[in-house]
C-alpha positions in Angstrom: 9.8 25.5 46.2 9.6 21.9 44.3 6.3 21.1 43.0 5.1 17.7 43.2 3.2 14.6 42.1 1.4 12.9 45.4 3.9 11.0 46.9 5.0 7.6 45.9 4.7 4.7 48.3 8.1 3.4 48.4 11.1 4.0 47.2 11.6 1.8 44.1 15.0 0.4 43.6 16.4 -1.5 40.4 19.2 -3.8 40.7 21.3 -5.0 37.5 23.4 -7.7 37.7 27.0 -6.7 37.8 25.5 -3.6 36.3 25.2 -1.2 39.4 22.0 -0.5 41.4 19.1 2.4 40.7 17.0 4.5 43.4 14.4 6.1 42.0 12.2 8.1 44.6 11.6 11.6 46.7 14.3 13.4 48.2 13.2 12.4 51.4 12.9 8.9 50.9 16.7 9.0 49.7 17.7 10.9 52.4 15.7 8.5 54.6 17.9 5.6 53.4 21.1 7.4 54.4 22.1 7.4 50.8 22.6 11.3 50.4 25.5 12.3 51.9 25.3 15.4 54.5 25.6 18.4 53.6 25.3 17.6 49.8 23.4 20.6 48.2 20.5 19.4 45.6 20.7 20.4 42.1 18.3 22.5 40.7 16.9 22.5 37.2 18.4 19.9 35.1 22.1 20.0 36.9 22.8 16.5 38.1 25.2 15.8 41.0 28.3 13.0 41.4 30.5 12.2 44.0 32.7 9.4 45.0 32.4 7.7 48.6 34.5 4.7 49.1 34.3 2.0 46.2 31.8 3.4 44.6 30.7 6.5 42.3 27.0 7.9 42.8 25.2 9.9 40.6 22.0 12.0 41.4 19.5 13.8 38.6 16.0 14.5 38.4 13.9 11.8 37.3 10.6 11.7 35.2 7.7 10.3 37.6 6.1 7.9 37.2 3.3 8.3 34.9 4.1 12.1 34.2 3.1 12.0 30.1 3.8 16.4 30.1 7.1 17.7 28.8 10.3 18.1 30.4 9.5 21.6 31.7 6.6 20.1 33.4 8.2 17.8 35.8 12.0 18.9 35.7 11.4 21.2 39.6 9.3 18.0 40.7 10.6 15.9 43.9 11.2 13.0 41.5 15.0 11.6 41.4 17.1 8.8 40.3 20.5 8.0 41.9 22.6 5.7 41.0 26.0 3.8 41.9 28.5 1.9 40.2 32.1 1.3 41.0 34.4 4.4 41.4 36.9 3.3 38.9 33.8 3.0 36.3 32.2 6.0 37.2 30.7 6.3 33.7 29.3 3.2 34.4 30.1 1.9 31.2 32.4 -1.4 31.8 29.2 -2.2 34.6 26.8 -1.8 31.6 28.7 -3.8 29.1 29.0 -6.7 31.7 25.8 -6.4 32.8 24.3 -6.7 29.3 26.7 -10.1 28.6 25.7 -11.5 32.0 21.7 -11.0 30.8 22.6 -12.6 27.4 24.7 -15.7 29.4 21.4 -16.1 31.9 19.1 -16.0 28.6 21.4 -18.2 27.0 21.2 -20.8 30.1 17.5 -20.4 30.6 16.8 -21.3 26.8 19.4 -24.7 27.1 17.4 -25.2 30.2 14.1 -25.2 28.4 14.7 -28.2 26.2 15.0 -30.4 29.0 12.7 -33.0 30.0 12.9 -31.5 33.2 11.5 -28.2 32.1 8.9 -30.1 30.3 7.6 -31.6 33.3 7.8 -28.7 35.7 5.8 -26.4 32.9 3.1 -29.4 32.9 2.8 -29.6 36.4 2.7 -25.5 36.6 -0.2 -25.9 34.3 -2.7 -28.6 36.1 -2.0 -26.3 39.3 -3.2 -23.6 36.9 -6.6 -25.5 36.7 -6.9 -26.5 40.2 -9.3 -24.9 41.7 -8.7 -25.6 45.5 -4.8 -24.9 45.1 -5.7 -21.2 43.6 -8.2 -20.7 46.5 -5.4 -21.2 48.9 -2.4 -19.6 46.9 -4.8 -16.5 46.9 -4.6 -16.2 50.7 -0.8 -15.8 50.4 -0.7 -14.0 46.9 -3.5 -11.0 46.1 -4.4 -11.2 42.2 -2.6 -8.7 40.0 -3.1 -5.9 38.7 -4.6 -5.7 34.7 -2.4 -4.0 32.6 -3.5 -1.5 30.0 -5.9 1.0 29.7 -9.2 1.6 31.9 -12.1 1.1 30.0 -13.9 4.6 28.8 -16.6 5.7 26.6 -15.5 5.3 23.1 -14.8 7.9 21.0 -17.7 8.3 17.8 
């Protein structure tokens, strides 16, 4: 029997250029996108599974959830996995990694050559003024809901 956190919403998926592509979610939710191959029997504990299928090498392990702080003991029977795929003749994933991390560098690299245009300059300006204007954020809130803060919620201080 698998103990569990209360279900996540969706399953969360992480996608790295020329890097290979990350499920992260409940066995049922993987399952539920037909990316679990029949008959495959889960591993149990901290045993991880592979396989091959095609052109590409998958590999399935448990998975800290999300916003588990306890132990690995606490969480390692939990519904909570990651799967991932890269290309079969990679299957360690590490050529995908390597060309991931110089496409990231080459995007950075672009995006930084990009900023010191006058270009830039005057889309930044005119991201600001709609920043300030009042009736555009009105309307852009119909389309967009505000975010989320970040951090911690605010308690009674420690004294």
């Amino acid at each position: 029997m698998l103990a569990s956190l209360p279900p996540a919403d969706d399953l969360r998926i992480e996608i790295r250029p020329r890097g290979g592509v990350w499920w992260y979610g409940t066995a049922a939710q993987l399952e539920a996108e037909g990316l679990i191959p029949d008959g495959l029997v889960w591993p149990t504990g901290r045993e991880d599974r592979t396989w091959t299928a095609g052109a590409f090498y998958y590999w399935l392990s448990r998975q800290r959830p999300e916003g588990y702080k306890g132990p690995r003991s606490g969480w390692i029977h939990m519904d909570s996995w990651s799967l991932s795929r890269s290309f079969a003749d990679d299957s360690l994933g590490v050529e995908a990694y390597v060309a991931g991390n110089l496409y990231a560098a080459e995007m950075a690299r672009r995006e930084e050559r990009i900023r010191q245009t006058i270009y830039w300059e005057r889309q930044f300006l005119a991201c600001r003024e709609a920043e300030k204007d009042t009736a555009y954020q009105a309307f852009r809130s119909i389309f967009i809901p505000a975010s989320k803060k970040r951090g911690r919620k605010a308690g009674s201080a420690n004294v």
